[in-house]
C-alpha positions in Angstrom: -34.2 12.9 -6.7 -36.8 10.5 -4.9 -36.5 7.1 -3.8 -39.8 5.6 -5.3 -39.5 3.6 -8.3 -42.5 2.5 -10.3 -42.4 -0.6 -12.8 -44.8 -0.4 -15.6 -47.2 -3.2 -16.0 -49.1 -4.2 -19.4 -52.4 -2.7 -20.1 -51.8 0.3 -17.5 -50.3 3.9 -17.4 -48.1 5.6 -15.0 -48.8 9.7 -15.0 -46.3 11.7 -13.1 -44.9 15.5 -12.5 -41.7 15.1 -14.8 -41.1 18.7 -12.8 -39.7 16.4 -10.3 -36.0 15.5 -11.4 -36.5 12.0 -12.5 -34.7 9.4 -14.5 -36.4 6.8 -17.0 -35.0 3.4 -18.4 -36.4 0.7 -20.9 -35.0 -2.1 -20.4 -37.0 -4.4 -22.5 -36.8 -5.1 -26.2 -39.7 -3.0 -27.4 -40.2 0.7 -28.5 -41.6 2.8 -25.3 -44.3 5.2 -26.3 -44.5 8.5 -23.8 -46.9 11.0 -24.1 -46.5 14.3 -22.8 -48.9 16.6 -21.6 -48.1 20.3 -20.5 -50.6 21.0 -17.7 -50.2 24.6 -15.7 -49.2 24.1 -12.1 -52.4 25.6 -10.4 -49.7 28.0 -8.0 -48.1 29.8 -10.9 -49.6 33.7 -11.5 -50.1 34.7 -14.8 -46.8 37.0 -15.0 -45.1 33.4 -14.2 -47.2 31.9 -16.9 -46.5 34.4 -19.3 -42.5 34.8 -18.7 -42.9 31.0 -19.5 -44.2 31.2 -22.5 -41.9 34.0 -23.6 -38.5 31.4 -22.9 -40.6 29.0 -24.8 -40.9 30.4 -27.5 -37.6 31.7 -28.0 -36.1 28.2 -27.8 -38.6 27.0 -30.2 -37.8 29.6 -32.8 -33.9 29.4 -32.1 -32.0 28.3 -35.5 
C-alpha cells in the first residue's frame, strides 16, 4: 500500500488507479458519491483483455 494520502476538497475530483491496493474512508456526515470508470491499462494484449472479460462475466452471471 502507498504512503500518499489525498483529502478531498469541495467542488473538486480526485481520479486514481483503484488497481493500486488502496483504502477509502468518509468520515464526514454526508453520503460520498464514487463513480467508477473501467479504462484498459494500455500494456494489457488482447488475449489478457479477453481472459478478463471471460472471469467477468462469469462472476456477473454467478447465482
Amino acid at each position: 500500500m502507498g504512503t500518499t494520502t489525498i483529502k478531498w476538497e469541495e467542488g473538486k475530483v480526485i481520479a486514481f488507479d483503484d488497481s493500486v491496493e488502496h483504502e477509502a474512508w468518509n468520515n464526514s456526515a454526508f453520503d460520498r458519491l464514487v463513480l467508477i470508470f473501467d479504462i484498459w491499462r494500455p500494456e494489457l494484449t488482447q488475449t489478457e483483455r479477453d481472459q478478463i472479460t471471460a472471469i467477468f462475466d462469469v462472476v456477473d452471471n454467478y447465482r
